[in-house]
C-alpha positions as CSV (number, residue, x, y, z in Angstrom):
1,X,-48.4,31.5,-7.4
2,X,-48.0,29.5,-4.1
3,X,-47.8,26.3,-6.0
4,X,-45.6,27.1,-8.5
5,X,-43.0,28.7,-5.8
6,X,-43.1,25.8,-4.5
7,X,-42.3,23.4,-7.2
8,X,-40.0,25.9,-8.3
9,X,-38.4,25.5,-4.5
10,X,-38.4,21.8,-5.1
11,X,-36.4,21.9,-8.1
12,X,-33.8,24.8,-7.2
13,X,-33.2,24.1,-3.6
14,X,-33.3,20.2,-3.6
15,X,-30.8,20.5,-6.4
16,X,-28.6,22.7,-4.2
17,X,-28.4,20.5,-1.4
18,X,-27.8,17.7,-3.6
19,X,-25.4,19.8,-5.3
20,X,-23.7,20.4,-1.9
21,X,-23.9,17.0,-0.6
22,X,-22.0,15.5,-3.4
23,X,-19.3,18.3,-2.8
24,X,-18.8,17.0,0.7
25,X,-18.8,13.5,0.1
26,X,-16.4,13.7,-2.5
27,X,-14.2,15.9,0.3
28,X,-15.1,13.0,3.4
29,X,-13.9,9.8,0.4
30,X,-10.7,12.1,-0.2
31,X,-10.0,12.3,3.6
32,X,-10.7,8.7,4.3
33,X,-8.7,7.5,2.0
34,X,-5.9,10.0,3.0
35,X,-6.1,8.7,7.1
36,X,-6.5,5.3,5.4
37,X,-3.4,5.5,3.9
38,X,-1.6,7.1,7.1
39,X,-2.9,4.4,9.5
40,X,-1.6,1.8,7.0
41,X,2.0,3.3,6.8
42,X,1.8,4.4,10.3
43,X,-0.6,2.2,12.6
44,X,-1.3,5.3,14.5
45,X,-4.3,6.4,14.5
46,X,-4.0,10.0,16.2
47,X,-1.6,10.9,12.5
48,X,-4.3,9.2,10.8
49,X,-6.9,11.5,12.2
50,X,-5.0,14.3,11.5
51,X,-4.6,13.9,8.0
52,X,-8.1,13.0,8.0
53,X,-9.2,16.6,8.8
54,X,-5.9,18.1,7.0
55,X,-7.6,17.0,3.8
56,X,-11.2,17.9,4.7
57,X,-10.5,21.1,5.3
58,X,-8.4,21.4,2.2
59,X,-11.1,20.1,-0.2
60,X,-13.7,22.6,1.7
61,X,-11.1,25.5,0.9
62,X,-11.2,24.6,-2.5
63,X,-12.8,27.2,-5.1
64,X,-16.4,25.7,-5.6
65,X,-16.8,24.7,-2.1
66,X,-17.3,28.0,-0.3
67,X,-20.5,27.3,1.3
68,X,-18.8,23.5,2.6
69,X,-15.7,26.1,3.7
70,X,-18.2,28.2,5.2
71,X,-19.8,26.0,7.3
72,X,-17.4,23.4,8.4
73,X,-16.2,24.9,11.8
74,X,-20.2,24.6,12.5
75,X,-20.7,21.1,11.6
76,X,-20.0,17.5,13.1
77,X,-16.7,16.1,12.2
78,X,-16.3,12.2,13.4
79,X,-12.9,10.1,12.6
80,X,-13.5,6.6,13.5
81,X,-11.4,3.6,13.5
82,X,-12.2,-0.3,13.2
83,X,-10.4,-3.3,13.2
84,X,-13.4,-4.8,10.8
85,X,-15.3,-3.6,7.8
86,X,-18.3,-5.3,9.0
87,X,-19.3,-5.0,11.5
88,X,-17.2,-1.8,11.7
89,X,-16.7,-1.5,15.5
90,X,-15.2,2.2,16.6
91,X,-12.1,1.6,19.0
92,X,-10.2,-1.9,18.4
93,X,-7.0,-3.6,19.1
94,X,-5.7,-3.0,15.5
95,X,-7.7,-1.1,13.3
96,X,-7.4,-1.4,9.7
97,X,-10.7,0.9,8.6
98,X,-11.6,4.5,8.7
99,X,-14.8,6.3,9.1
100,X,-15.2,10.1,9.0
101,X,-18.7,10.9,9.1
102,X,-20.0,14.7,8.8
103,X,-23.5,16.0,10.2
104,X,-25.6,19.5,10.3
105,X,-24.4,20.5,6.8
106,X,-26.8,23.8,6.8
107,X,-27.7,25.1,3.6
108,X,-30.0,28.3,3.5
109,X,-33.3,27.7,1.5
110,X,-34.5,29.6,-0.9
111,X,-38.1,29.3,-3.0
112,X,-39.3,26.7,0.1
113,X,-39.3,29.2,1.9
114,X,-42.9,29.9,1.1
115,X,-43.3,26.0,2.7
116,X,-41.6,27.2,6.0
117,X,-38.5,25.4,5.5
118,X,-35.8,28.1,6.2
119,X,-32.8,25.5,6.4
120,X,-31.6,22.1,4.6
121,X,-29.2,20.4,6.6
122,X,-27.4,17.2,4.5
123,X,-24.5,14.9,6.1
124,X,-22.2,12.6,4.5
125,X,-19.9,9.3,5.6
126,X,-17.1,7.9,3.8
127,X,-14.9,4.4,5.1
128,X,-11.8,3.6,3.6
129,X,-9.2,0.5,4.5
130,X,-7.6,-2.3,2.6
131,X,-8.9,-3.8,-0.8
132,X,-9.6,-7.9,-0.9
133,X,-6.4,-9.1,-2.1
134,X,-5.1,-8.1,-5.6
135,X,-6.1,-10.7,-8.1
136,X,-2.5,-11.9,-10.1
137,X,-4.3,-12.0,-13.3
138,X,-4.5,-8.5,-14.0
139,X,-1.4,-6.0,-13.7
140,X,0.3,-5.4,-10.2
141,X,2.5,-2.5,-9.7
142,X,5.5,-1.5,-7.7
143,X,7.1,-5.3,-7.4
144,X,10.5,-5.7,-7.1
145,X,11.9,-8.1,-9.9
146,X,13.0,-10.6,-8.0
147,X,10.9,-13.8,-7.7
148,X,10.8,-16.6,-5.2
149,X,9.2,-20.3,-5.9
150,X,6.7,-21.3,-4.1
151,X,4.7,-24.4,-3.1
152,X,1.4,-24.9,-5.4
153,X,-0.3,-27.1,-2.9
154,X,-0.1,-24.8,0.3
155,X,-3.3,-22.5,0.2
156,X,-2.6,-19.3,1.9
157,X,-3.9,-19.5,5.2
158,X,-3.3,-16.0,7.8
159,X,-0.2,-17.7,8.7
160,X,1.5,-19.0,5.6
161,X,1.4,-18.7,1.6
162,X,3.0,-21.3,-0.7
163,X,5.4,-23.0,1.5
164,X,5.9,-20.0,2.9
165,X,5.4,-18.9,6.9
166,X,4.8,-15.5,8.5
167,X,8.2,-14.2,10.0
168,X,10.4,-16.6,8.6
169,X,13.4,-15.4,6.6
170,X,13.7,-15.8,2.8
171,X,16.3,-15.4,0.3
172,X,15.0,-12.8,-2.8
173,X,18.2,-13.4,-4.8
174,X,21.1,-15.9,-5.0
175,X,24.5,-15.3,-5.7
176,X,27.1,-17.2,-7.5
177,X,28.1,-19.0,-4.5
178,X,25.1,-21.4,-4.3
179,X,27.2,-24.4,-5.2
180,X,24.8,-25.0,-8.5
181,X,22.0,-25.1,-6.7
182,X,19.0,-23.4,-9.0
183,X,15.7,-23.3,-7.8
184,X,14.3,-21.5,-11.1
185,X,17.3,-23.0,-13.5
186,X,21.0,-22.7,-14.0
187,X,22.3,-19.4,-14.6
188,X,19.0,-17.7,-13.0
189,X,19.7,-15.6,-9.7
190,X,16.2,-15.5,-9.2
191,X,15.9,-12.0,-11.3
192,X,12.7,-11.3,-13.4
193,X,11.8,-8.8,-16.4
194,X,8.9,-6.5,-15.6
195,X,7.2,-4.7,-18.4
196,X,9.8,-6.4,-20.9
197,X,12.7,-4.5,-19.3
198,X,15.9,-6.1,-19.3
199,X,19.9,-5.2,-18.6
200,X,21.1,-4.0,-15.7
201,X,19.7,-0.5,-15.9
202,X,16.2,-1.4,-15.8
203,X,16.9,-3.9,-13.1
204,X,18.9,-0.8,-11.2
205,X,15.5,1.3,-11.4
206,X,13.0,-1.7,-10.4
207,X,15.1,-2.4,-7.7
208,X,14.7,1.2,-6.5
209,X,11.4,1.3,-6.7
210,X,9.9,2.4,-10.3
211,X,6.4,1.8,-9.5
212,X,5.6,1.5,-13.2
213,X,7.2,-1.9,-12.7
214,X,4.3,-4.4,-13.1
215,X,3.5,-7.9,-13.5
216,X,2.0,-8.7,-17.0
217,X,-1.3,-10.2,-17.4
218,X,-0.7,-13.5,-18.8
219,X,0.3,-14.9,-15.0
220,X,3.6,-15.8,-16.6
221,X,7.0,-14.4,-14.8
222,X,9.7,-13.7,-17.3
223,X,13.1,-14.5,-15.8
224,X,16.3,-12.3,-16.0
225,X,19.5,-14.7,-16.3
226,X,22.5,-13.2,-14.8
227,X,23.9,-12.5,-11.4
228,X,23.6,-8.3,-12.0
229,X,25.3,-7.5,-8.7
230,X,25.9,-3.8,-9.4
231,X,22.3,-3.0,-10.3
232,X,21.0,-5.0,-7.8
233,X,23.0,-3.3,-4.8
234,X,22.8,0.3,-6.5
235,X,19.2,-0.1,-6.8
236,X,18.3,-1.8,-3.1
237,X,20.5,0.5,-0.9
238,X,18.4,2.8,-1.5
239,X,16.0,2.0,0.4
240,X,18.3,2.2,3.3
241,X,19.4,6.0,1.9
242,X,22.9,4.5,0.0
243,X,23.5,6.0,-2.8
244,X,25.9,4.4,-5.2
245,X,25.4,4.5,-9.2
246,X,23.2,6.7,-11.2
247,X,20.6,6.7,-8.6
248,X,19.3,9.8,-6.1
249,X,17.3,10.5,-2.9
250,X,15.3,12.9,-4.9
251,X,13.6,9.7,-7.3
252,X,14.4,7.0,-5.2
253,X,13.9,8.0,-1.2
254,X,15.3,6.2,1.6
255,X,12.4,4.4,3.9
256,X,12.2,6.7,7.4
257,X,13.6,3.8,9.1
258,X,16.9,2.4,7.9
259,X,18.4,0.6,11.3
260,X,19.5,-2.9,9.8
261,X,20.4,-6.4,11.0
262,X,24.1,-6.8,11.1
263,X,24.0,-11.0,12.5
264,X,25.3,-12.6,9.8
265,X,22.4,-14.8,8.2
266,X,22.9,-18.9,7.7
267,X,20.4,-21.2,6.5
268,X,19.3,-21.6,10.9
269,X,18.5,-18.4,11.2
270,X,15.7,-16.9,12.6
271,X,13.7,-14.0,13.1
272,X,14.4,-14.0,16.5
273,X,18.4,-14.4,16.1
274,X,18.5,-11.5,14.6
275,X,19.5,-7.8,15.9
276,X,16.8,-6.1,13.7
277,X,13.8,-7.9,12.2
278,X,10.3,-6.7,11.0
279,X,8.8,-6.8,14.6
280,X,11.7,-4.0,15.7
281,X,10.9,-2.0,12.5
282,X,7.1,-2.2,13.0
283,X,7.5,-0.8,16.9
284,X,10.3,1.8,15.5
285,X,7.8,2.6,13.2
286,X,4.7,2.9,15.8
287,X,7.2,5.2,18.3
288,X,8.7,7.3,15.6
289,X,11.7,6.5,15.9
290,X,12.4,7.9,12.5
291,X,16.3,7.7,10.7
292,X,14.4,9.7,7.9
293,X,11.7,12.2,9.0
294,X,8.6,11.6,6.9
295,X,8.1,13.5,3.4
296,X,6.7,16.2,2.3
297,X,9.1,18.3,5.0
298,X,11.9,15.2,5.2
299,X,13.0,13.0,2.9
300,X,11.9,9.2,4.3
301,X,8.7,7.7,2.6
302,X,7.4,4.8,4.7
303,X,7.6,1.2,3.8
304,X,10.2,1.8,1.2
305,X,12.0,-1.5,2.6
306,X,8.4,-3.6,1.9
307,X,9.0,-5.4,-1.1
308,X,6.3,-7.1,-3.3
309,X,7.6,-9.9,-5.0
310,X,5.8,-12.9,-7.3
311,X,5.8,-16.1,-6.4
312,X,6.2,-18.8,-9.2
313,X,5.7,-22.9,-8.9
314,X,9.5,-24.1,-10.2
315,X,8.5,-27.1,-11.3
316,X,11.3,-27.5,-13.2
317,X,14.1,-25.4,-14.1
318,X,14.4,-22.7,-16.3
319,X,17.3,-22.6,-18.8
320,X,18.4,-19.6,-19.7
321,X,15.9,-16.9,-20.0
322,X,12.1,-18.2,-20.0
323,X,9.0,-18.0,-18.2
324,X,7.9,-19.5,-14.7
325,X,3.9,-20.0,-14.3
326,X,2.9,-17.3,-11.3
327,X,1.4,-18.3,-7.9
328,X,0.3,-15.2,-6.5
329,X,2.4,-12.0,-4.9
330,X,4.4,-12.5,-1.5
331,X,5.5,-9.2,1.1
332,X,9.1,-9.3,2.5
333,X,10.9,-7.1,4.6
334,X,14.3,-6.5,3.0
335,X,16.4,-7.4,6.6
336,X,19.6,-5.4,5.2
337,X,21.7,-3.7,2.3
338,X,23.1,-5.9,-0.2
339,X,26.5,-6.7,0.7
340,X,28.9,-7.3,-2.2
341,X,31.6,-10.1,-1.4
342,X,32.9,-10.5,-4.7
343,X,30.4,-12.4,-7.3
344,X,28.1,-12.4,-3.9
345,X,25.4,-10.4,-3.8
346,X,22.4,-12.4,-1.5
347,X,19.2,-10.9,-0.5
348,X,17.8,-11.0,2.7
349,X,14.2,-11.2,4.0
350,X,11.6,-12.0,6.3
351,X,8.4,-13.0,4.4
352,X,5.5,-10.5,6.2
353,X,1.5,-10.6,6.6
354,X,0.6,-8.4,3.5
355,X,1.2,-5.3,2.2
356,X,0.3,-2.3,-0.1
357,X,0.7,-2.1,-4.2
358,X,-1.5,-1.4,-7.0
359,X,-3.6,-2.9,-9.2
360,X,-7.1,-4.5,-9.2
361,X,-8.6,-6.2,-6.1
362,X,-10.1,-9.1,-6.6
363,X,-13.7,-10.0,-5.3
364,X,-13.5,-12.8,-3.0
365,X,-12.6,-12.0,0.7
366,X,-8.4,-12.5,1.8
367,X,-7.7,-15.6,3.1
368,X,-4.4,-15.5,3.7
369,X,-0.8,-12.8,3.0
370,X,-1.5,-11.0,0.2
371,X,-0.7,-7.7,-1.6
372,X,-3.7,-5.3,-1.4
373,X,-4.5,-1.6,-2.2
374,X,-6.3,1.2,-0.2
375,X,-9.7,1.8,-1.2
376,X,-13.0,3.1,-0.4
377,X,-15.8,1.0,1.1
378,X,-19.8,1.3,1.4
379,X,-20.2,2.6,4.6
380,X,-22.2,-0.7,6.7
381,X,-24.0,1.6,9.2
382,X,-25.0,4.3,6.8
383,X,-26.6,4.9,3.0
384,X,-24.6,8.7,3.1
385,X,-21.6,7.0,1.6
């Protein structure tokens, strides 16, 4: 009778704990990735943390996880930061990664009792951070559709992508006034189709932010002739809480920070002549120095004014509508609202390190700017993840 209590014991309470285990690791990957999120809007790690334990004690709240709800004011909670995946180092200068690790999980025993355990105790570890970088052969989601041309033979380095340097300001989308000057061919403000969509309306709602707006799998860009001023400006301002045009704060919310540069912009500027540039929105950002307060009690999402954008290798012009053969993704920081002198309608940028979008990383390491996505890693220190 001993012996089979006991194998009975193995079975039933082994499967409990393993039961319960998987229901807290399930609840530590939801709040990594949750903090991982926060820290990448935010860079602060304290709102990071929070959310971290916001989540984890949602999830153990949860019907199902009564026992995890039960004991979680009794167990060990640890939110850890890194500026590396591996090795992941807790503190840092910059931390990208997130660690919250769990210990002393008790679970009462039952049928191994008879072997003198009373207790189970399981733990868990989840670390979340930033994907490798997307890989432009497969579908990325929320771009803008708006292109800029690149140089084929500059590998992307941490300082530069395709002819491209870090900081520097770019121009998204000409206007009429370029004196006939086409980099992707006449008639073509640098506009592109996403998901076949064409006309201003769809270029109105990509601008704004329809995160269903992708780039196809083929690595071709499909180019959208016309100047579109209207859309363009109805959809943009947005992001800066302007609402002109069939548009709405409710669908398309401002970005929490909406302080723009007013310096008119030449083909000299700079960053740094400039009253308000991406290192002033960053450290607005960091302080709090919010326009909009942060959803779900305000209406401000963060990053809104981040724009993911293709870049294509013009070598040669484009007639017309066609296609342009697709470099990889670039991350701007829309400077200002689109200003509408007339047939004018320029947009302004300064090309940034990387940023956040969806779609499928790819499996080499980054090397260089880059669109990426939040996801979970295998914990280096630890086989509970």
């Amino acid at each position: 009778m001993l012996a089979l209590l006991a194998m009975v014991g193995l079975a039933l309470d082994m499967s409990h704990a393993y039961v319960n285990k998987t229901r807290l690791q399930n609840s530590l990957d939801a709040a990594a990735l949750a903090a991982a999120k926060v820290l990448d809007q935010t860079g602060d790690t304290a709102q990071a943390e929070t959310a971290a334990l916001t989540i984890l004690a949602q999830n153990a709240s949860s019907t199902g996880n009564e026992e995890l709800g039960n004991a979680l004011g009794d167990m060990s909670v640890v939110v850890q930061f890194s500026d590396t995946l591996n090795p992941f180092v807790p503190g840092g200068v910059s931390p990208n990664y997130v660690r919250v690790r769990a210990n002393n999980f008790d679970l009462e025993s039952w049928f191994i009792q008879v072997l003198g355990i009373t207790q189970k105790t399981v733990g868990a570890s989840a670390v979340a951070g930033p994907s490798t970088n997307l890989v432009y052969d497969e579908p990325v989601c929320g771009l803008a559709p708006m292109m800029v041309c690149g140089d084929p033979s500059d590998t992307p380095t941490s300082e530069s992508a395709w002819g491209y340097e870090v900081g520097e300001i770019s121009v998204l989308k000409t206007s009429s006034g370029s004196g006939g000057t086409w980099e992707v061919g006449p008639g073509n403000f640098q506009l592109i189709r996403l998901d076949g969509g064409q006309g201003g309306a769809d270029v109105r709602d990509a601008m704004a932010g329809d995160w269903d707006a992708c780039l196809s799998a083929d690595g071709d860009i499909e180019t959208e002739p016309g100047n579109t001023i209207g859309p363009v400006a109805q959809g943009l301002n947005t992001r800066f809480g302007d609402y002109n045009g069939p548009v709405n704060s409710t669908d398309h919310p401002p970005d929490v920070i909406v302080t723009e540069n007013t310096v008119a912009i030449t083909e000299t500027s700079t960053a740094d002549s400039l009253n308000y540039n991406y290192n002033g929105f960053e450290s607005d950002k960091a302080a709090g120095n919010y326009d909009y307060q942060p959803r779900p009690d305000g209406i401000g999402v963060f990053d809104r004014r981040i724009l993911r954008v293709p870049i294509g290798d013009c070598d040669g012009t484009t007639n017309g509508q066609g296609t342009v053969s697709s470099l990889g993704f670039g991350c701007f920081f829309l400077l200002q609202k689109v200003k509408q002198k007339g047939n004018e309608a320029e947009v302004y940028s300064q090309f940034i390190q990387d940023c956040g979008a969806e779609g499928i990383p790819g499996s080499a390491p980054n090397n260089g700017p880059g669109v990426y996505k939040i996801v979970l890693h295998k914990d280096p220190d630890s086989n509970d993840s």
